[in-house]
DOVEXSE-56561 format. One record per residue (C-alpha): residue number from 1; residue in one letter; x, y, z. Coordinates in steps of 0.02 Angstrom, whole numbers, padded with zeros to 5 digits. Layout:
N
 num residuo     c1     c2     c3
 NUM       a      X      Y      Z
...
This chain:
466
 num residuo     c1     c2     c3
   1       x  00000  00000  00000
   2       x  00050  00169 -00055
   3       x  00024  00326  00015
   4       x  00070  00520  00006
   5       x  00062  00559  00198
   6       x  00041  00438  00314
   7       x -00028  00504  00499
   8       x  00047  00389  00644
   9       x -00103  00423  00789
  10       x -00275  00469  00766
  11       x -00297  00599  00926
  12       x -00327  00774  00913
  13       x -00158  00816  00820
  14       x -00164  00666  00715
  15       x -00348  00688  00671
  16       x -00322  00868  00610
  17       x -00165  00827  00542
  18       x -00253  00704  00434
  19       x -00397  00809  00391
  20       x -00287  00972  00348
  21       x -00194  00879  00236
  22       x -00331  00795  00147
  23       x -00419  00972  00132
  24       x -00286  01024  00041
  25       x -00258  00885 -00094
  26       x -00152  00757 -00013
  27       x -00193  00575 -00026
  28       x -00180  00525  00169
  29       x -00197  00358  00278
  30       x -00219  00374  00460
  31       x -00161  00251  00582
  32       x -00267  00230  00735
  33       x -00219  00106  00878
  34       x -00385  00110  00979
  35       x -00547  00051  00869
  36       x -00603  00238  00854
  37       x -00542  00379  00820
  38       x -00492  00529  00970
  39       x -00343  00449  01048
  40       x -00324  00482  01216
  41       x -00399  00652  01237
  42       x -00571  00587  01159
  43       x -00586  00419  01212
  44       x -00512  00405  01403
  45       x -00432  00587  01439
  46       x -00522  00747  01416
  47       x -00691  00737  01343
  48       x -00750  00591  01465
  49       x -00669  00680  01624
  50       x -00768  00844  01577
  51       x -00915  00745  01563
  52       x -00895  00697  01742
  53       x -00846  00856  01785
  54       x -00998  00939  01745
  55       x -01121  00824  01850
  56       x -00994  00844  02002
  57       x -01035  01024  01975
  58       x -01217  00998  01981
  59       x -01217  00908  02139
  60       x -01098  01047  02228
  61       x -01193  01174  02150
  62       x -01369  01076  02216
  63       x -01276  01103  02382
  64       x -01223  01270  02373
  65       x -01398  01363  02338
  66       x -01434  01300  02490
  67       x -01372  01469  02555
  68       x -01506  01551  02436
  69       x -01658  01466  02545
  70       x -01668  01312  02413
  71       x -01628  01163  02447
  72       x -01637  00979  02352
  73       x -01628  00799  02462
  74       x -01462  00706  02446
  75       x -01427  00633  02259
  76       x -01432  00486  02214
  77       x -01323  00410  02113
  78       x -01304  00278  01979
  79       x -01147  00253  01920
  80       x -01197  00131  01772
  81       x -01298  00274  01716
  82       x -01152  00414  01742
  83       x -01041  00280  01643
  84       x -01167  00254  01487
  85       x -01179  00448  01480
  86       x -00977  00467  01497
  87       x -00957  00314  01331
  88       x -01125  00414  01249
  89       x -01046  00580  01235
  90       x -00877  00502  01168
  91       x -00947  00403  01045
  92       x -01057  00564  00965
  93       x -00887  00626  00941
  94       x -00800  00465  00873
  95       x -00943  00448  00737
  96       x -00946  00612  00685
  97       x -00737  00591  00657
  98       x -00766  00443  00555
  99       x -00882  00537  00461
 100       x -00772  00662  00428
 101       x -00630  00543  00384
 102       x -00755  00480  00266
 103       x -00802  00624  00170
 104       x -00610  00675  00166
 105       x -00589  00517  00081
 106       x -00452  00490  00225
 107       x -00423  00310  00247
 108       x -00407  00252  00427
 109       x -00319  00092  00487
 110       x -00339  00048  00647
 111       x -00189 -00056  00717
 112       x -00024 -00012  00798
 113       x  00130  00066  00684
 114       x  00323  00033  00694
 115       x  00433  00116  00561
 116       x  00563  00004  00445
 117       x  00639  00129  00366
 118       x  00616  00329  00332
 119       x  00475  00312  00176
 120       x  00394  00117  00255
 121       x  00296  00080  00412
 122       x  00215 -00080  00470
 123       x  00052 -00071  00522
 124       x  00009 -00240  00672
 125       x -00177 -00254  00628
 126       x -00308 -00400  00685
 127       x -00294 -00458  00499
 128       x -00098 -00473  00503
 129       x  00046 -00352  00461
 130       x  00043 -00241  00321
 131       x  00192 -00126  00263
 132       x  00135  00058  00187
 133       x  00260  00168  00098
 134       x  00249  00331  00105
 135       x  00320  00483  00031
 136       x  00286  00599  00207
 137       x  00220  00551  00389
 138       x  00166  00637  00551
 139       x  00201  00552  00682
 140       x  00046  00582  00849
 141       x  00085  00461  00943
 142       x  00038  00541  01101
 143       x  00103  00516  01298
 144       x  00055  00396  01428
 145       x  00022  00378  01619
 146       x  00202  00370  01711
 147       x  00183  00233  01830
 148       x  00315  00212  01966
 149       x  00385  00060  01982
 150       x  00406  00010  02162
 151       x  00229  00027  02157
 152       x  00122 -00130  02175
 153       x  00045 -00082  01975
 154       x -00043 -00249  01970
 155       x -00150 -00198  02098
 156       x -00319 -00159  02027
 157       x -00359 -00046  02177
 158       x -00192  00096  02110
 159       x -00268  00176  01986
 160       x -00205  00296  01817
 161       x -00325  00418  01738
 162       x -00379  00286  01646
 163       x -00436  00182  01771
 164       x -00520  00320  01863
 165       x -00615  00366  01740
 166       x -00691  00207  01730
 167       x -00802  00250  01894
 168       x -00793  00055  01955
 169       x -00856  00112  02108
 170       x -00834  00270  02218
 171       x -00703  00215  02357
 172       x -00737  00264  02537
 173       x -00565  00340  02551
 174       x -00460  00403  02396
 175       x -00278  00448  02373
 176       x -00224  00548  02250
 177       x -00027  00540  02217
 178       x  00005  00720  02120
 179       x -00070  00905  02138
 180       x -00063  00932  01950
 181       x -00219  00981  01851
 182       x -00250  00773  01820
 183       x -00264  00740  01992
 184       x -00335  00878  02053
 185       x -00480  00863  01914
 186       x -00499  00691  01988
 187       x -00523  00742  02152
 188       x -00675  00862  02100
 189       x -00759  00713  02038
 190       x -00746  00576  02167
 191       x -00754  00720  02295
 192       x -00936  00762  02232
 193       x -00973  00583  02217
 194       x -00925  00544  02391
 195       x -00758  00489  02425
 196       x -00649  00552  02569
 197       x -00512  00634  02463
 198       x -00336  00651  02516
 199       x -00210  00738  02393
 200       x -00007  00703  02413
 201       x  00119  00830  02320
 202       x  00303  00829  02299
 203       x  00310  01008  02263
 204       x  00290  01167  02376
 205       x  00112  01232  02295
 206       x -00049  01139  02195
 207       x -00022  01141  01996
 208       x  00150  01187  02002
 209       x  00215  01326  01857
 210       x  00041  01421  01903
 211       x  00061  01573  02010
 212       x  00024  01551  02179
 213       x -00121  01693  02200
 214       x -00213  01596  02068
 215       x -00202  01450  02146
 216       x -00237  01520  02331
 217       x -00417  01525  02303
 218       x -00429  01324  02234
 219       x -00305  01288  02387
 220       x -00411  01365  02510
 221       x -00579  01273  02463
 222       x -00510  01107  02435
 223       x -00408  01103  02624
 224       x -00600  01116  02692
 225       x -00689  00988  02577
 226       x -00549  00866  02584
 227       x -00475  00773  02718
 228       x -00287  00798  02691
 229       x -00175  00913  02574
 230       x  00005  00861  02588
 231       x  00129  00966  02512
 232       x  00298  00958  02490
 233       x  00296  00772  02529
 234       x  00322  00615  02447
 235       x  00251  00443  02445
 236       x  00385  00323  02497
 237       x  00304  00154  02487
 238       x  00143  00073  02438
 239       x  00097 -00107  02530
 240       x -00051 -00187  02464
 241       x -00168 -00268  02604
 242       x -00314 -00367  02620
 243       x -00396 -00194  02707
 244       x -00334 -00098  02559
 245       x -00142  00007  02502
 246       x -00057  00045  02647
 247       x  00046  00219  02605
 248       x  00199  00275  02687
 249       x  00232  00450  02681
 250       x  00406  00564  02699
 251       x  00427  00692  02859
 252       x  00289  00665  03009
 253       x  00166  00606  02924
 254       x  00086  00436  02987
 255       x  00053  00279  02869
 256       x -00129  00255  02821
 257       x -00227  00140  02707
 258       x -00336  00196  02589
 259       x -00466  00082  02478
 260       x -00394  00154  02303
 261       x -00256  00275  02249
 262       x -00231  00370  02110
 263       x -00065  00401  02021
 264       x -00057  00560  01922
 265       x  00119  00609  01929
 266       x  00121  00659  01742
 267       x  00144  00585  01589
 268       x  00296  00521  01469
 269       x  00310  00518  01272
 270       x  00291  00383  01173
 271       x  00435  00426  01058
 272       x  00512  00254  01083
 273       x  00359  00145  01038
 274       x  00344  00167  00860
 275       x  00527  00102  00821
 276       x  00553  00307  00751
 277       x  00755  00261  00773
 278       x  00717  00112  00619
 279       x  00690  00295  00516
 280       x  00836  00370  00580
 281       x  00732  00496  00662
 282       x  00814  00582  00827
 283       x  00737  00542  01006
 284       x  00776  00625  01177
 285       x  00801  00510  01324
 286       x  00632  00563  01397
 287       x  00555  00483  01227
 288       x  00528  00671  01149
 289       x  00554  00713  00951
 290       x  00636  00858  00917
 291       x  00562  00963  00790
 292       x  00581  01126  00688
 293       x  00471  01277  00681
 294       x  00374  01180  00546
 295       x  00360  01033  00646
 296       x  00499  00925  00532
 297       x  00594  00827  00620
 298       x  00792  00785  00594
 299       x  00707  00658  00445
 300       x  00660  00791  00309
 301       x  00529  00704  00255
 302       x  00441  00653  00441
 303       x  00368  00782  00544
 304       x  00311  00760  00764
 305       x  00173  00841  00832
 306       x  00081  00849  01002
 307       x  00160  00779  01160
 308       x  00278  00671  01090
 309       x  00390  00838  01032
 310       x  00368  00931  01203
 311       x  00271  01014  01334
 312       x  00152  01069  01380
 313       x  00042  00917  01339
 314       x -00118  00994  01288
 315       x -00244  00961  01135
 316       x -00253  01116  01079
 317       x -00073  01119  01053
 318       x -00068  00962  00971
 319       x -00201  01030  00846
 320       x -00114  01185  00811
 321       x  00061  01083  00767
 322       x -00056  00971  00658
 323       x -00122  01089  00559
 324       x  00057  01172  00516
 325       x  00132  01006  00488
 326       x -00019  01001  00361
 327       x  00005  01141  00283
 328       x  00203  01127  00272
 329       x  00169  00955  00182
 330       x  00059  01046  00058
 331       x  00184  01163  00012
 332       x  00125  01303  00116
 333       x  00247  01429  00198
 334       x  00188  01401  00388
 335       x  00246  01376  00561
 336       x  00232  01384  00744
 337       x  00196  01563  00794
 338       x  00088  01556  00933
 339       x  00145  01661  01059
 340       x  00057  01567  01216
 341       x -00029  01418  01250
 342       x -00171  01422  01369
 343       x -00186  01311  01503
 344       x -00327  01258  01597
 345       x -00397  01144  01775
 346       x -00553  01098  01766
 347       x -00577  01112  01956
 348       x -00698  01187  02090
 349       x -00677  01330  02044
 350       x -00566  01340  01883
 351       x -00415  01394  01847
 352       x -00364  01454  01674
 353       x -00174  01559  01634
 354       x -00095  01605  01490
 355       x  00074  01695  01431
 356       x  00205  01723  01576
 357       x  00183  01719  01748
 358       x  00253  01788  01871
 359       x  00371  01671  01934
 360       x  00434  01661  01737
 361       x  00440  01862  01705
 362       x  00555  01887  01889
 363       x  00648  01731  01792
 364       x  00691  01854  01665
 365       x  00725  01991  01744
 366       x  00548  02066  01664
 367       x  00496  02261  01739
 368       x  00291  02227  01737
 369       x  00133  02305  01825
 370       x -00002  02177  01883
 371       x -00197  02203  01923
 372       x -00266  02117  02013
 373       x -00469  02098  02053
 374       x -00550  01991  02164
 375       x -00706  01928  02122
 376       x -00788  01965  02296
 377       x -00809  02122  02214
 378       x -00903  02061  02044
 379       x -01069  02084  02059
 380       x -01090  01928  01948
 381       x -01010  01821  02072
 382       x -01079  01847  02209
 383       x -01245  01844  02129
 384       x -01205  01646  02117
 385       x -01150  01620  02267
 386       x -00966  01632  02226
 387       x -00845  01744  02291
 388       x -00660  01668  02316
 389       x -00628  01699  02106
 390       x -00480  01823  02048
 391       x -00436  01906  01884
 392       x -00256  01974  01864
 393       x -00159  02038  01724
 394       x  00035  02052  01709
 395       x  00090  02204  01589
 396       x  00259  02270  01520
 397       x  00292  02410  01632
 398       x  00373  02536  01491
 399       x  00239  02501  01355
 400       x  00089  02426  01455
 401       x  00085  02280  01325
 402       x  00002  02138  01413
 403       x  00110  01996  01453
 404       x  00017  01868  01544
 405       x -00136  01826  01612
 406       x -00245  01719  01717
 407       x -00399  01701  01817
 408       x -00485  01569  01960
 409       x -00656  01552  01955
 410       x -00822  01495  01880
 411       x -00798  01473  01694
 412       x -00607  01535  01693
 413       x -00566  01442  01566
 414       x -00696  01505  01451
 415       x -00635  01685  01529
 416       x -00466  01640  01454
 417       x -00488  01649  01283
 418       x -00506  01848  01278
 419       x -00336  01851  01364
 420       x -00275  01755  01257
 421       x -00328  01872  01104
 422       x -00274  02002  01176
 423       x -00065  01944  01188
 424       x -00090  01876  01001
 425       x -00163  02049  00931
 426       x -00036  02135  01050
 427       x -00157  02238  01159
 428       x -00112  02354  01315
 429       x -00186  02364  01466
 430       x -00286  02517  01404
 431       x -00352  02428  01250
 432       x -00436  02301  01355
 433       x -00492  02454  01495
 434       x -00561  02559  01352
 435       x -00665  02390  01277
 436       x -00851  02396  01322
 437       x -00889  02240  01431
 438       x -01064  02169  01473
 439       x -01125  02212  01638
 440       x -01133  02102  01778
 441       x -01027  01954  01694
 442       x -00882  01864  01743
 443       x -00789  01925  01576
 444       x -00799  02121  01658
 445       x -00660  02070  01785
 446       x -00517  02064  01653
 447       x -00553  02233  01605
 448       x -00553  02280  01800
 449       x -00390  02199  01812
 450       x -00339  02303  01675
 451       x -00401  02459  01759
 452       x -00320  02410  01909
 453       x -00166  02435  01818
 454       x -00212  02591  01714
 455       x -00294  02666  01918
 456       x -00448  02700  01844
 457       x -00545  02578  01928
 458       x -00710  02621  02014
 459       x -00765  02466  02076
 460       x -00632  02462  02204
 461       x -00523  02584  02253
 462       x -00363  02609  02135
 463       x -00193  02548  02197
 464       x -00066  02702  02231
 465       x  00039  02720  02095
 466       x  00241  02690  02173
């Protein structure tokens, strides 16, 4: 079998990869290990956690209007019927991709791909092996859980994100090994559900490379819902008993046993399980691809994308690198010029950044202004009940061009995207202080921020200028 570009993974990279490049006259074949397309992001990653994300927020929220004078009996839950609607919404999506794989005249092989050489690949199907050759690739081949291993990983009671999302049954008490934006996701959900969460972290602070004000107000509501929040400590052993895992902990901390823990230390590249060296293609000895601008990697005519060529490990990164890889194929002149990557937890309440922070512009030796504006001042907030949320904005200091940005709250991460905007179009503080914003609504308090910064605030009283 011959083909022009062949697309190693069918996530969201490889997906749009393969689409782009179909859209613009290439004859494609996409590999796909799972039996539908989505990868890990569709399938057992992001779409089914934010499916279970949203019901844990309709039980907390069925709690919290309690302090409005309504209140609703305890739910009750069935978890076969949570499950169905977790597979339901993924499948919508994995149709509608094979749709669109169909209509693009894409042809998808599902089956598991190892290089030979730089133009051949062998594709492990059900049927057999099959070898394609292939004038350009992309390789997607995504990341994977890191599992430790002194661990006891045969244990069916330590869990990945994979397993967790599963919902075999909502354990009585819960570890989770990692503060990061997995784990802490994790915890929303089997917190609402009913578990007795406890959360272990190696580092100093919660989602670690996020400034600590934004994550103050998350911090601060999840060290009353949940029974322990242990930072800068370590897990030192894991004994699997008849009771359940007995953990050991570093410092003071006493050994306890828990029915289930979580792992969500991160994840790894899978740059060494494709047999990439067989195409003389360069790998790190974390498993990453280096690549160019245009995504190419040391093999002219192979090209990485997503979280096999570097952090951060989002989709909509991935997706972005797809599309230029794409493009480059085609002949286009394109290539990465993003200038930030928005990040986002899914937690009670959000958290959503972009561009530098403030631990990266002192770093750098950056001169910037910051506003800051707590939502217990937004009208909007506090007319649902919330009030720990903050906006802030990080600005060059000389020119007032907006550097970073980030907010914690109800719907940050929808709140994110005009920040995000607003670095890419190159806006000041005043540009975003001068734009009309909707009154009450959560999107008001980046303009706040910005007046913070500019002192013409009126909603609070403006800082003094040094």
């Amino acid at each position: 079998m011959k083909t022009q570009v062949l697309v190693l993974g069918g996530g969201p990279g490889g997906y749009s990869a393969a689409f782009r490049a179909a859209d613009l006259g290439q004859e494609v074949i996409l590999v796909e290990r799972y039996p539908v397309l989505g990868g890990v992001c569709l399938n057992v990653g992001c779409i089914p956690s934010k499916t279970l994300l949203h019901a844990a927020q309709i039980i907390n929220e069925a709690q919290e209007i309690s302090s409005h004078g309504i209140s609703f009996s305890d739910p009750k839950i069935d978890l076969k019927k949570l499950k169905k609607t977790k597979e339901k919404v993924s499948k919508q999506l994995n149709t509608g991709l094979a749709g669109l794989a169909q209509q693009r005249k894409v042809k998808v092989i599902h089956g598991t791909g190892n290089f030979t050489s730089a133009t051949t690949i062998a594709i492990t199907t059900d049927q057999g092996v099959e070898e394609i050759e292939f004038a350009q690739a992309i390789i997607a081949v995504g990341s994977q859980a890191v599992k430790i291993p002194s661990f006891p990983n045969d244990d069916p009671r330590l869990m990945d994100s994979t397993d967790a999302l599963e919902l075999a049954d909502v354990p009585k008490k819960l570890l989770i090994i990692g503060g990061g934006i997995i784990g802490l996701e994790m915890a929303t959900v089997y917190n609402a559900l009913g578990s007795e969460i406890s959360i272990v972290e190696m580092q100093n602070q919660i989602i670690t490379g996020c400034d600590k004000d934004l994550v103050r107000p998350l911090m601060q509501k999840i060290k009353q819902q949940y029974s322990k929040v242990l930072l800068s400590t370590a897990v030192e052993n894991i004994e699997a008993l008849d009771e359940g895992l007995k953990v050991s902990f570093s410092g003071e901390n006493a050994d306890e046993i828990f029915n289930k823990v979580l792992v969500a230390v991160g994840r790894r590249p899978n740059g060494h399980l494709c047999a990439a060296d067989q195409a003389g293609i360069k790998i790190d000895e974390r498993g990453f691809i280096p690549v160019n601008s245009q995504q190419q990697t040391n093999v002219a005519n192979i090209y990485a994308i997503g979280d096999v060529v570097g952090n951060p490990m989002l989709a909509h990164k991935a997706v972005h690198e797809g599309k230029i890889a794409a493009e480059v194929i085609a002949g286009h002149k394109s290539q990465w010029q993003a200038l930030t990557i928005p990040s986002v937890a899914y937690t009670d309440p959000e958290v959503a950044w972009m561009g530098l922070t403030e631990i990266e512009a002192k770093a750098q030796g950056i001169e910037y202004d910051k506003g800051a504006f707590p939502w217990a001042a937004s009208g909007r907030s506090l007319s649902i009940g919330r009030k720990e949320g903050i906006t802030k904005i990080l600005s060059e200091k000389e020119t007032g061009k907006i550097l970073g940005a980030g907010m914690t709250g109800t719907n940050a991460g929808e709140l994110v995207a005009e920040a995000v905007l607003a670095l890419e179009m190159g806006a000041c503080v005043d540009d975003i202080a001068l734009t009309v914003h909707a009154h009450p609504t959560l999107a008001e308090t980046f303009a706040f921020a910005a007046e913070m910064i500019e002192g013409s605030i009126t909603d609070l009283m403006p800082p003094k200028k040094r």
